[in-house]
N, C-alpha and C positions, 0 to 999 in steps of 0.2 A: 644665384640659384636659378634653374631652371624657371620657376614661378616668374621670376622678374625679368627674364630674357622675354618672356610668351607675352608679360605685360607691356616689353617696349616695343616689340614686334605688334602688336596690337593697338598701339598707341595709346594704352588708358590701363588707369592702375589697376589690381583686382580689388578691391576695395570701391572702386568706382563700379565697378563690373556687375561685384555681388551686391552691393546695396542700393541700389538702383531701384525708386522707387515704383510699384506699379500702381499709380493711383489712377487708375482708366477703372473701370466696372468692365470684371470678365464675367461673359453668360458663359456659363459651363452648363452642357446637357447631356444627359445620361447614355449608356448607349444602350442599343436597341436587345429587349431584355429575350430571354427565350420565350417563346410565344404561349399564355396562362389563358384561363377564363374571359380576364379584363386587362387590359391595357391604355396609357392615352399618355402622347408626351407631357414631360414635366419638367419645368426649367426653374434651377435657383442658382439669384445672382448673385454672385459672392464679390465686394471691395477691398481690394487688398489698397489699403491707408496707410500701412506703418509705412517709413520713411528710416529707420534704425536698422540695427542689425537684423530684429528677429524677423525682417521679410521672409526668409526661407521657411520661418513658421507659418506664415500665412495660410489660413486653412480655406478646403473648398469645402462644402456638404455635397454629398451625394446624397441624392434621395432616390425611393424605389414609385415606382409609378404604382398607382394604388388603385385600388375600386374597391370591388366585398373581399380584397386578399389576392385579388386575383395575379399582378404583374411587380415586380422590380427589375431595377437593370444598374449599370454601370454608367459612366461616363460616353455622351453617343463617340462613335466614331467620326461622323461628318464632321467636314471643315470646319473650323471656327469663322466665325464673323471675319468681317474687313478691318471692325475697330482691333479686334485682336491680332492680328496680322501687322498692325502698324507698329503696334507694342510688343513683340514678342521676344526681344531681348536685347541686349544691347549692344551683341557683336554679330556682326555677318554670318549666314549659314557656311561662308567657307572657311570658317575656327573650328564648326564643330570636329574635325580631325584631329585638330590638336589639341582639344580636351577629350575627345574619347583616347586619345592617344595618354595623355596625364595618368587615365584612371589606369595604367599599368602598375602591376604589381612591383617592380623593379623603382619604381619612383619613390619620392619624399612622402611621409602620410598627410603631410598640410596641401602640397602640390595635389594630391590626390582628394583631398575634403576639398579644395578650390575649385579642383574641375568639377566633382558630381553636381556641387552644389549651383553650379553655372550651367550644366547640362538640364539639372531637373527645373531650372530655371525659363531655359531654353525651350524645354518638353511644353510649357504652359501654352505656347504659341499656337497651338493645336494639333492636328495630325500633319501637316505637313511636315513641320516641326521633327515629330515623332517621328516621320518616314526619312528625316535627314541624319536621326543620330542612329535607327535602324538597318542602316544601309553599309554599317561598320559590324562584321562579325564578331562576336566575343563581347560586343558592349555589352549586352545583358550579365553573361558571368563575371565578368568584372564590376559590374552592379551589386550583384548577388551577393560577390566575396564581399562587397563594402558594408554591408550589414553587420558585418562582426566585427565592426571597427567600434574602438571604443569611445568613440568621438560622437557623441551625442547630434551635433550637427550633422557629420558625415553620413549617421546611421539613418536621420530624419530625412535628407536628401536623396539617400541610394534607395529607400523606400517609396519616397516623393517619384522619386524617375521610373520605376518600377507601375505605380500606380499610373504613372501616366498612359508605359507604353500597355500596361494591363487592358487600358481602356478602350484600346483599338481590339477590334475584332480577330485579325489575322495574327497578331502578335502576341493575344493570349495563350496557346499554344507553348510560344518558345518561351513565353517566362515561365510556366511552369514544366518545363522540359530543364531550364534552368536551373531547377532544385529550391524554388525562391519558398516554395509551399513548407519544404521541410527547413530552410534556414529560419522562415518567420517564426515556425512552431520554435526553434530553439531559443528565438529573439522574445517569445512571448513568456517565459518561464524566467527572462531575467527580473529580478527586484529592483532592480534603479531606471526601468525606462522612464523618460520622461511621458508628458502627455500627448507632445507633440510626435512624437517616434512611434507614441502607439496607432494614432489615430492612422497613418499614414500606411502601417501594413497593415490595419483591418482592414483601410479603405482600397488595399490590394487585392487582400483576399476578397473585399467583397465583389469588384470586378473579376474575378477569378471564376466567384460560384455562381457566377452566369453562365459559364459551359455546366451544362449535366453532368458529363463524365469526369470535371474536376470539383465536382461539390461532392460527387460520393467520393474523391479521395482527401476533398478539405473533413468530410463529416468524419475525422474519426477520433478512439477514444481518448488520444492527444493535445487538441485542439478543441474539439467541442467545450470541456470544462474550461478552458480560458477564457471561450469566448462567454461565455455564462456566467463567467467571475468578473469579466470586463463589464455587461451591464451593472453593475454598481461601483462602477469607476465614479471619481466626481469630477471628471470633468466630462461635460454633457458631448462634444463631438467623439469621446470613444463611445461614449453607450451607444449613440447613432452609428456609429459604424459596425458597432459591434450585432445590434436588432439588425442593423440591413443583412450581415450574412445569416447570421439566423434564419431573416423570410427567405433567402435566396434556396438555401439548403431546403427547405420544407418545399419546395416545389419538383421535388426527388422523392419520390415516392417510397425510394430502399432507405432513404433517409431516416424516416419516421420511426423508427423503433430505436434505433440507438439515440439519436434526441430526445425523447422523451424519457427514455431511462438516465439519460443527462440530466432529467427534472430541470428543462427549457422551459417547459408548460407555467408554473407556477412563478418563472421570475418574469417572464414576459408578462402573465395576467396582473402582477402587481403594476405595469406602468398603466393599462388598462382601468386599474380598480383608482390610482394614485388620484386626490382632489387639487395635488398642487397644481395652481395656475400656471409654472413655470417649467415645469417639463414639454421639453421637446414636440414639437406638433410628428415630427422625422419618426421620433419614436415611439410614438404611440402610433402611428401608421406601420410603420415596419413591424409591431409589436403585434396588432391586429393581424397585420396580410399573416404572419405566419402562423397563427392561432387557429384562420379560417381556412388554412390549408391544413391545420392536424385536424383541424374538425369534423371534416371532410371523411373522414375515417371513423366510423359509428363508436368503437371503444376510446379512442382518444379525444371525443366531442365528450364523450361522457367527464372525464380529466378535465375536462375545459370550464365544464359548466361545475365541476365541483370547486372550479377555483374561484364559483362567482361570479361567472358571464355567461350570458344569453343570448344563442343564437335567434338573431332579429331579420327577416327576409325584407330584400332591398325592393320596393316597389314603385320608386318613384314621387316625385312630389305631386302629380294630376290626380293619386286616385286619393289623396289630403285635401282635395280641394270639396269634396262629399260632405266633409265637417261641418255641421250647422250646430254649434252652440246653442243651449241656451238663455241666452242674456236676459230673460226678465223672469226665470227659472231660479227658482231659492236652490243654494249649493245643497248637495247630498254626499252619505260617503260613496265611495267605491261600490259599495254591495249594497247600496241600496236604502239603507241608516241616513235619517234626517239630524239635519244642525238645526238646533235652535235660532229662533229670527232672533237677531238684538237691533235691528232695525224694521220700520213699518214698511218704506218704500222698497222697492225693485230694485234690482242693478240694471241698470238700463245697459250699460255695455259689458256685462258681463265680469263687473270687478269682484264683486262679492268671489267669486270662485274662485279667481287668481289670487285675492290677498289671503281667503281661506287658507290656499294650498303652501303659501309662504309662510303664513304665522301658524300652522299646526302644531308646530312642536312645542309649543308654548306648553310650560310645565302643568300650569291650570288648567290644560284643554281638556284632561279627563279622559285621556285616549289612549289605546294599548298601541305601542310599537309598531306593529304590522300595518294599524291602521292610519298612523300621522304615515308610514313611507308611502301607504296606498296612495294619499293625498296628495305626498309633495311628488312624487313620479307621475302619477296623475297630471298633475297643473302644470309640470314641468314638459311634459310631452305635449299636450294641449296646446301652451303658449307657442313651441316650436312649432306645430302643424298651422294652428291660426298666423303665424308670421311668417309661413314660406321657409322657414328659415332649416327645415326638417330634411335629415339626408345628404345636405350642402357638404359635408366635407367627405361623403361616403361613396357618393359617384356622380356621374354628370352621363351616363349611359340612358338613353330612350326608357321610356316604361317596356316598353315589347321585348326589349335585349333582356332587358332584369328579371322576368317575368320566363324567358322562354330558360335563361341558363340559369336560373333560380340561386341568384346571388343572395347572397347575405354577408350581413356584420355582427360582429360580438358588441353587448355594451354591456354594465354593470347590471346586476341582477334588477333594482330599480327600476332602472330606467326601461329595461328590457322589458320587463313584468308591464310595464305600464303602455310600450309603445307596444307590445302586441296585442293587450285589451283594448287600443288605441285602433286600432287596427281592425281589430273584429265589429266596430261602427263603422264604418267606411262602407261604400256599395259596390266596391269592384271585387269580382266573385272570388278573379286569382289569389287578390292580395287576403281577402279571406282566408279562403281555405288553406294558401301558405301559414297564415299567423295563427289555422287552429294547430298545423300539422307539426310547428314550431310549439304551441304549448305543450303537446304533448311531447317530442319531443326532451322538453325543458324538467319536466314532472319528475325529477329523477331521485324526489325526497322531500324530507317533512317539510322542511320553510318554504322549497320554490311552489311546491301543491298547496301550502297555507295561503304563500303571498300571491299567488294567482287567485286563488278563494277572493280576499282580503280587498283586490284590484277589481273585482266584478265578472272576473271570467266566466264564472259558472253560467250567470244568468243570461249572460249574451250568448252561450255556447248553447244554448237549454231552447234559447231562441231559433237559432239556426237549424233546428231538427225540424221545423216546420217550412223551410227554404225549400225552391223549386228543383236547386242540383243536387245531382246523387251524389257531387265531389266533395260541396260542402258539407253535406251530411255524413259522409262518411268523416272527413276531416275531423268534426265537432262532435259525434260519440268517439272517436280516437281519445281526442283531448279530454271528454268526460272519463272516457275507462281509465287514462292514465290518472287524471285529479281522483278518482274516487277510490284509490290506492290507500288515500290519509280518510281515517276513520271521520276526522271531523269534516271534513271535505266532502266526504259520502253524503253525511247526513245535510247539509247543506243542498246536495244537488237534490236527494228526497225532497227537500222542504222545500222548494222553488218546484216540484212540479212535473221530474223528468220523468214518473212513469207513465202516465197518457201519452205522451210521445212515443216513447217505445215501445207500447203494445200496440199502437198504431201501426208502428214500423213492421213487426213481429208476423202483421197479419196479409204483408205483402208478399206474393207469393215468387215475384221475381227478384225480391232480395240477394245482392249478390251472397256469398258464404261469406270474405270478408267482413263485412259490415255485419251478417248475422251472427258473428261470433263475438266480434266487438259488441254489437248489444245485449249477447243473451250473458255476455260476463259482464260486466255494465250492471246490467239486471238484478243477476244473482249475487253479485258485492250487494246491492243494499238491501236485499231479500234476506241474507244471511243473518238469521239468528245470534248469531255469535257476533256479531258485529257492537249489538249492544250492549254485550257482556265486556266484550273489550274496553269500550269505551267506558264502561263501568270501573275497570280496574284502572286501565291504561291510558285514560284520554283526560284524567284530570277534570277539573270541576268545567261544566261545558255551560254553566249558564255564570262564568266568572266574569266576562266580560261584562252583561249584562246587571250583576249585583255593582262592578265600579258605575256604571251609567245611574242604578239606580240614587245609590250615595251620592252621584254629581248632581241629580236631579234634588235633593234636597237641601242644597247647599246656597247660601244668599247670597247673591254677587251684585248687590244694585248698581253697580260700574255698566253691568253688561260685558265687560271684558272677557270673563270667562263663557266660553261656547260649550253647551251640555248638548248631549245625544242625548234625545229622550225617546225616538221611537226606533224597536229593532223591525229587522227588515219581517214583514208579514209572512207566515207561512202559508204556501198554496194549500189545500183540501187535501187530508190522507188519500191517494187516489191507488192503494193498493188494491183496492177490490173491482179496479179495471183489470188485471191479472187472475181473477177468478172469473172474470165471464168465463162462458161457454164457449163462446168463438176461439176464445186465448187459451183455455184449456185444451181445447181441440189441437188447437195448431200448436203445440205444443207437445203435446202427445206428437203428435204425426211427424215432428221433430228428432222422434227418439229413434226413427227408420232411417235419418239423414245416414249418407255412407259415411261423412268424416264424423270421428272417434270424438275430435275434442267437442262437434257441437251436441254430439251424443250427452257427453259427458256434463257438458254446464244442462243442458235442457230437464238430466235428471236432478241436477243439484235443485234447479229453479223450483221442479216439481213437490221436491224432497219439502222444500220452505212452504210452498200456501197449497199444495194439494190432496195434503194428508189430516185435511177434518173433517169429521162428518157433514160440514156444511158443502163443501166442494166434492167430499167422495163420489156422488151419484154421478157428478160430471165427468169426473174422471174416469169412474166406469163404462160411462156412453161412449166416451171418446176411445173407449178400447184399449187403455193405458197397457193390458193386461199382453197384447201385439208389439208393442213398443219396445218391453223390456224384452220381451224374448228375440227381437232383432236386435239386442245389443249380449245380450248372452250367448246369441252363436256369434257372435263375429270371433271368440275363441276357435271355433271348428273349424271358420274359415280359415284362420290366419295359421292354425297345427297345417291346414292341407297343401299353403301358401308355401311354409318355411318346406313342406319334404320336397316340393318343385324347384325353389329357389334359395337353395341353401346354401348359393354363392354370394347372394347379399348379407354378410351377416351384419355390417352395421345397419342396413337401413334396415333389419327384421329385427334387429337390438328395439329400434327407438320406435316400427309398430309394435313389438308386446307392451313394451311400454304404455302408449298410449290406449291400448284395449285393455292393460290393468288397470287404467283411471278411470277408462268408461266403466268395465266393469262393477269397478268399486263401489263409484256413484249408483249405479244401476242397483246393488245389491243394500247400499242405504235406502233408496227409496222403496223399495219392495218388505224392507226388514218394516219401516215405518209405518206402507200401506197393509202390512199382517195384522198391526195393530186395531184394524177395524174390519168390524162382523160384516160390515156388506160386501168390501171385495173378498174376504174369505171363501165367501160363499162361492164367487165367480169363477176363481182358476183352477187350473188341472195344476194342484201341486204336486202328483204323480211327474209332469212332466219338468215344472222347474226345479224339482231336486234330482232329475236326471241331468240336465243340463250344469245346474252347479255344483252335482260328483263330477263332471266334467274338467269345470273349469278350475276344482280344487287341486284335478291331479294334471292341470293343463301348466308349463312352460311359464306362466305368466310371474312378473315378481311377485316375492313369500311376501313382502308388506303390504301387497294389495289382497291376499287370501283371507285375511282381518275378518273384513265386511262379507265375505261368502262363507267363510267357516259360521259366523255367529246368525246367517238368515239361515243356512242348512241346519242349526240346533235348532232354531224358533219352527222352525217348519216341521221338523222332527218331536217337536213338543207341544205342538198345535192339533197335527195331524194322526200321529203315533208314528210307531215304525211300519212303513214301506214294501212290499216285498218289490222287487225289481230286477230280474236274473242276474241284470249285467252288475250288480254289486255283490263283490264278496263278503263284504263288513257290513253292518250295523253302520248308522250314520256319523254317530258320537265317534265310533273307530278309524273312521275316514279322517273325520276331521282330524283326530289325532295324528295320524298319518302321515296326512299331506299338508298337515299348517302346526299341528301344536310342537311336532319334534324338529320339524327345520327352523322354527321360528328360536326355539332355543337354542340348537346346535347355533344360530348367526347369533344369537345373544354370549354365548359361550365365545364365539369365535374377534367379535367387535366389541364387547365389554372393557370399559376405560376402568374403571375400578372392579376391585376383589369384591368384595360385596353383590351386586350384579352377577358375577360368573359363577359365584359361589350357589345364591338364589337360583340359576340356571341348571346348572350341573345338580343338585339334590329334586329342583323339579323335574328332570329327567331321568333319575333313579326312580322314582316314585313310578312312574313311566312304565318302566325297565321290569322293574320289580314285580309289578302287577303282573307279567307274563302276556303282556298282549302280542299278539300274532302279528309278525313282522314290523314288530319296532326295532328289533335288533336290527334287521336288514337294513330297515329307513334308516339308523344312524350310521351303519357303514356306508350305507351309498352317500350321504351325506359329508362324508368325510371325519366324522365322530371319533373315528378311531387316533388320527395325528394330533387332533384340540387333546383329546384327553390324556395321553402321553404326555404333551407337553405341560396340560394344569399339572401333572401331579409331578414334573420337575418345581414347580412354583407356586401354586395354588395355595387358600389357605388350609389349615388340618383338614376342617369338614368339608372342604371342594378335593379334597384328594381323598377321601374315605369315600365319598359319593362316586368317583371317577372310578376308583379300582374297583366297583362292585360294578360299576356298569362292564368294565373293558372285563372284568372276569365272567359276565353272562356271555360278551362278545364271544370269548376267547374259544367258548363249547361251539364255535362253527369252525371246522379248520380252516374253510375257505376265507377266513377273516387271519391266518396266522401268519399271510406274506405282508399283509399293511401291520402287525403290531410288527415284525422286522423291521421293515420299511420306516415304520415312523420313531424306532428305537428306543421301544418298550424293554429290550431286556437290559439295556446297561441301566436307565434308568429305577429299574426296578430292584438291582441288585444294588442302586445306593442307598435306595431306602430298606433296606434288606440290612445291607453293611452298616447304616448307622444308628440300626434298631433304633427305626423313629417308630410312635403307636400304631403304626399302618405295617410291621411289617410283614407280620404271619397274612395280611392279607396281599401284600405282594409275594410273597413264596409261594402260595398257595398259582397264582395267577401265574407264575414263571412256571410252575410244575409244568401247567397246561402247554404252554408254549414249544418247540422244537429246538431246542438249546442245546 
C-alpha cells in the first residue's frame, strides 16, 4: 500500500510516527485579539503525557485575555519557543509534501486519516511549522473535505489542523474562504460527535471570531443555538470553548441582538451565579467578558442584572487600602441594628465580625433572610479587602486606567450588593461616586432595592449629600431616587434623615437642573400621601421584622449561642417641617417659573403635599404661589404658537404636549386643593384662570390630562358663580362637556376591553345627546363617533346598540354627517338588523329613511 511505501521511504513505521510521545511542556499563547477596552497577554501551559494512542487527543485550552470583559483572542501567532522547535515532530519539514500530498481525495481513507493526523501533529511545532504545510495550495480544502469523514480520528485531526493554521493571523482568511465555517455548522448538528471533535472546531471557530467581519458571519441563526447548547456539554473544554466564542462574538456590536434573542444571557449568567468549586476558572472569565460587553448596552444590562448579577466598577486595590475596621467595635447589622454581646471582652482583632458573618445563618439567629445575606456579603467582602486579596482575578490595570475607562465586572447579586456598599466607605471620590452611580443603576426592582436597604446603602448615601463634590452628590440622590422607588425603602430613607439635606440642596440657587430634578422627585416620592396608603394595603405588616426580634428577645438561651437583635436602627427627628419653612416655600414657588416642564411639574406635586393647610397657606400666598401657576398654565399658549411655526417637528412636539399635559395636570391639582381655603380665595383673579383653563380645555393637550382641568373649572364655577367673559360661547359646565366629558367617552367607547364599559359609555353619551346641548353632535362627529358607533351596533350589547342608533339618528338630521355613516357602512349594517327583526329594528328603519340610499 501506499501507506507503507511513505513509511520505508521514511524509515520509520506510521505507528511510530503518530504515537510519538510529546511529553516536553508546550507554552501555547493566544494570538493577538482585536483590539477591546482591556487587554494583557495570557499564557496556559498545556502537557501532553499520554504516551498511547489518544495523543491526537491531547487538548490545548485557549483562553481569552480578560480584564472588566474587555479582550479575548486566539492562539498568538509568534513563533514558538526553541523548546518547541526541538519537538515538533518527528519527520523532517521536507515530508510535509508527501503528506499534504496523502490528504488527496483519490487515495485510501486510512492513508488519508495517517497523513492529517501527522500534519495536525506537525502544525503544533508552531508557525513555522504552519507556514511549511501552507505553502501547498489546496491543503486547506482538503482539510475541510476531511471533516466529513466518518472517522472520528480523521474528523478530530482535520479540525486539530484547521485550528492550528486558524490561529495565525494571515491565514485566517483562507480558512474561512474555505467554507470550513459552514462544514463545522453542519458537523455541529451531528449526534454522535465525540468530545474531542467538538472541542477542536469550537476551538476553531473561536480563532475564527477574532476577525470582526467573521464573527458577524459565525453569529447566526445556525450556529448560535449550538453553541449555547454546547455550554452544558459535560465535558468542561467544550463549554470553555464554547464561552470563548460566545465573548468573542459580543465584541461586535451587530451581534448583540440576535444573541440575546438566543437567550445567551441567561446560560452564561448561570456559570456566573454556579457555587461549584469545580467549574472552569476559562469559564467563568469568558462567561463575564461577554456579559460585560452586553452590558454595555443600557437594555441588555437590564437582562443581565435580572439574571442576578451586579454591575461592580473596577477601582483598584489602593483605594481598599482607606478600610479601617473596627476591631474593638461590637459587630452590628448592615443598617445599623445591634447584636447582642454573649461575650464581656472586645475583639481585639476584629474576629467577632468575621465569625458573626460565617455563623449567621444559623437557624436560631432570629434573622430574616435579607438580613443573614446582608452579613454574610458583608464579612465576605470585608475579609477580601482587609487581605489584598480583592479584584485579584479581575485585572491587574493601574488605578488611573480603571478609573479613566470605567471598567467594571459582574458578580452575584450578594456579593455585588455588598462590595458596592463596600465601596461607598472608602475615601477615593471616583470609586465613590462610581459605586453610588452603579446602585442606582442596579435598583431595577423589589429585592435588589431591599437588598441594598438591608446592606446599609441608604445610610452611607444620606451621608454623601453633605460631601464637598457636586459629582458625589449628584451620584448619591441618583441612587436615593432610584432606592426610593420600593415603598419600604422610601420610608427608610425618611427615617434616617434625608429631608434636611435636601432642602438644604433645594435652596442653592446654582443647582445644576439634573440634580434638581433628581431631588425635587426624590422629595416628592416620600412627601406623597399616597405612599402610606400603599404601603397600608401593599407593603405587608412593616413592623414584622421587628415583632420576630421582639419574640427572640424573650426567649432563654443560657448557652449564649443564640445571638438576638434587640435594638432597631433609631429614627432620625420627623424633620418634615424643614419643607414648610419660608425660605423652602419660597423657593419653591419660584420653581414653578422654571422653563423645564418636568421640574414644573414635581415642584407642583411637592407643593400639592405640605402647602395646602392653613398653617403653610399665608406662606404660600407671600411667596406669590398665585404667579407660579399661571406661568405654567400659559406654557399651553406658548407651545399652540410653537407647533403653528414648527409643525415639521411632529415627534418632538408629540413628547412636548406631553409633557406640558403633566405639568398642567399637577398644576391644576394644586390649585383645585389651594380653592379649598378662604385665604387664597380671596387673593386671585379667578376671572383670569378660568380664562386660561377654557384655554387649555380646548388646547391640543392629551383628553387624560383634561381630568384635573375640567373638575378645577367646575370648582371655580361653583365657588365663584358663572362668569361673563365674551371670548366664551357656553356656560362653563358646557365647556367642560365639550371639550373633556364627550372625547373622554368616545376613547372609552373606542378602548373598552369589555361590553359592559362601552355599554356604560355609549348610554352616558345618549344622556348627553339627548339633552339637546349645542354642539355635542358636532364634538362627536369630529371625534370620530360616527365609525365607533356603526361598528357597536354590528356587536354591541342590546342596550349599547339601542343607545348607539338614537345617538347616530340625532347625528343623521345633519346631512353633512351622511358621507361618514356611508363611509363607516351604516347602511348594510342597518338593513341586518332590519332583516332579522331584532328589537331595534323600526329604530334602524327609521335611521336608514334619513340616510341617501
Amino acid at each position: 500500500m501506499m501507506a507503507s511505501t511513505i513509511s520505508a521511504r521514511l524509515n520509520l513505521s506510521f505507528p511510530t510516527l503518530l504515537y510519538t510521545p510529546f511529553n516536553t511542556l508546550l507554552e501555547v499563547t493566544r494570538p493577538t485579539r482585536r483590539k477591546s477596552s482591556l487587554s494583557s497577554p495570557f499564557h496556559i501551559n498545556i502537557k501532553n503525557s499520554n504516551s498511547n494512542h489518544q495523543l491526537c487527543s491531547d487538548r490545548t485550552v485557549l483562553t481569552r485575555v480578560c480584564g472588566d470583559g474587555g479582550g479575548s483572542g486566539a492562539i498568538d501567532a509568534s513563533p514558538q519557543k526553541k523548546n518547541i522547535e526541538e519537538t515538533k515532530g518527528s519527520f523532517g519539514d521536507s515530508y510535509v509534501a508527501l503528506f499534504v500530498r496523502m490528504l488527496g481525495l483519490d487515495n485510501d481513507p486510512l492513508d488519508r486519516e495517517q497523513a492529517i493526523v501527522a500534519l495536525w501533529q506537525y502544525s503544533l511545532g508552531g508557525k513555522k511549522c504552519i507556514d511549511n504545510i501552507m505553502q501547498f495550495q489546496g491543503c486547506i480544502n482538503l482539510t475541510v473535505n476531511l471533516l466529513q469523514s466518518e472517522s472520528s480520528s480523521a474528523c478530530e485531526a482535520a479540525a486539530g489542523l484547521l485550528r492550528s493554521i486558524s490561529s495565525v493571523n494571515v491565514y485566517r482568511d483562507m480558512v474561512a474562504e474555505s467554507g470550513a465555517i459552514e462544514e463545522i455548522t453542519g458537523l455541529l448538528n451531528r449526534l454522535s460527535l465525540t468530545p474531542e471533535v467538538m472541542e477542536q472546531i469550537l476551538c476553531t471557530l473561536w480563532n475564527l471570531s477574532v476577525d470582526e467581519k467573521l464573527s458577524v458571519k459565525i453569529a447566526n441563526p445556525d450556529i448560535l443555538p449550538l453553541l449555547i447548547k454546547s455550554l452544558e456539554d459535560e465535558d468542561l473544554r467544550v463549554k470553555e470553548a464554547a464561552a470563548g466564542v460566545l465573548a468573542n462574538l459580543t465584541l461586535t456590536h451587530s451581534n448583540h441582538n440576535i444573541m440575546v434573542e438566543a437567550g445567551v444571557i441567561p446560560k452564561l449568567a448561570n456559570f456566573l451565579k454556579s457555587a461549584v468549586e469545580e467549574e472552569s476558572k476559562v469559564i467563568r472569565k469568558e462567561a463575564r467578558n461577554a456579559l460585560v460587553e452586553l452590558s454595555k448596552n443600557e437594555y441588555y444590562r437590564i437582562l443581565v442584572i435580572e439574571e442576578g448579577l451586579v454591575p461592580v466598577p473596577l477601582i483598584g486595590i489602593a483605594p481598599y487600602r482607606s478600610l479601617t475596621p473596627s476591631l474593638h467595635s461590637w459587630p452590628s447589622l448592615p443598617d445599623g441594628s445591634k447584636i447582642e454581646r454573649t461575650s464581656k471582652g472586645p475583639s481585639r482583632f476584629g474576629a467577632s465580625e468575621l465569625l458573626l458573618g460565617l455563623n449567621i445563618d444559623d437557624k436560631n439567629a432570629n434573622l430574616e433572610e435579607a438580613k443573614m445575606n446582608a452579613i454574610i456579603g458583608r464579612s465576605k467582602q470585608q475579609f477580601l479587602a482587609r487581605s489584598g486579596a480583592i479584584e485579584v482575578e479581575d485585572t491587574k490595570l493601574p488605578q488611573s486606567e480603571l478609573s479613566k475607562n470605567k471598567q467594571f465586572t459582574l458578580l452575584p447579586w450578594m456579593d455585588g450588593v455588598a462590595r458596592l456598599v463596600l465601596i461607598l466607605e472608602l475615601e477615593d471620590e471616583v470609586s465613590i461616586c462610581r459605586a453610588a452611580e452603579s446602585i442606582a443603576c442596579a435598583s431595577i426592582n423589589e429585592h435588589l432595592r431591599n437588598s441594598f436597604k438591608e446592606a446599609g446603602a441608604v445610610k452611607n448615601l444620606i451621608q454623601l449629600l453633605d460631601h464637598n463634590s457636586d459629582a458625589i452628590i449628584f451620584a448619591a440622590v441618583g441612587a436615593l431616587e432610584r432606592l426610593s422607588i420600593s415603598n419600604a425603602v422610601c420610608q427608610t430613607i425618611e427615617a434616617e434623615g434625608v429631608i434636611a439635606p435636601l432642602t438644604k440642596m433645594l435652596k442653592n440657587l446654582e443647582m445644576s437642573e439634573g440634580m434638581m430634578e433628581k431631588t425635587l422627585n426624590l422629595l416628592a416620592r416620600i412627601l406623597d400621601p399616597n405612599r402610606k396608603m400603599k404601603s397600608k394595603f401593599y407593603g405587608g405588616p412593616v413592623n414584622g421584622f421587628k415583632k420576630e426580634l421582639d419574640a427572640a428577645r424573650g426567649d432563654d438561651d443560657p448557652t449564649g449561642s443564640t445571638r438576638k437583635v434587640y435594638e432597631m436602627p433609631k429614627s432620625k427627628q420627623n424633620t418634615r417641617q424643614d419643607v414648610l419653612a419660608f425660605d423652602v416655600v419660597a423657593r419653591l414657588v419660584d420653581m414653578l417659573k422654571h422653563p423645564s416642564l418636568e421640574i414644573q411639574r414635581k415642584v407642583a406635586s411637592i407643593l400639592e403635599f405640605v402647602a395646602t393647610s392653613d398653617s403653610v397657606i399665608d406662606k404660600t400666598i407671600s411667596a406669590d404661589i398665585e404667579s407660579g401657576l399661571l406661568a405654567i398654565f400659559q406654557q399651553v399658549e406658548l407651545n399652540e404658537l410653537e407647533s403653528d411655526v414648527e409643525s415639521q417637528l411632529t415627534e418632538i412636539l408629540a413628547i412636548q404636549v406631553e409633557e406640558v399635559g403633566l405639568a398642567v395636570s399637577a398644576a391644576s391639582r394644586l390649585l383645585t386643593k389651594l380653592l379649598d381655603l378662604e385665604q387664597f380665595r380671596c387673593t386671585i383673579n379667578s376671572a383670569h384662570f378660568t380664562k386660561l383653563l377654557h384655554k387649555i380645555l380646548k388646547s391640543n393637550i392629551p383628553l387624560q390630562y383634561k381630568d384635573w382641568v375640567a373638575a378645577c373649572l367646575v370648582k371655580i364655577d361653583s365657588l365663584y358663580g358663572p362668569i361673563s367673559i365674551l371670548e366664551f360661547e357656553n356656560p362653563i359646565n358646557m365647556e367642560v362637556t365639550l371639550y373633556e366629558k364627550i372625547p373622554r367617552l368616545i376613547e372609552q367607547i373606542r378602548s373598552a376591553f369589555s361590553l359592559e364599559a362601552q355599554e356604560a359609555a355609549v348610554v352616558e353619551l345618549n344622556r348627553i345627546i339627548s339633552e339637546g346641548m349645542v354642539d355635542a353632535t358636532r364634538t362627536v362627529a369630529s371625534e370620530g363617533g360616527i365609525f365607533l358607533l356603526v361598528k357597536l351596533i354590528e356587536g354591541g350589547s342590546e342596550k349599547a346598540v339601542e343607545a348607539a342608533l338614537s345617538i347616530l339618528y340625532n347625528l343623521s338630521m345633519d346631512s353633512e354627517n351622511h358621507a361618514a355613516f356611508i363611509a363607516a357602512g351604516a347602511v348594510p349594517a342597518l338593513r341586518k338588523i332590519i332583516m332579522s327583526e331584532r328589537s331595534q329594528w323600526k329604530r334602524a328603519l327609521r335611521l336608514l329613511r334619513n340616510l341617501p340610499t
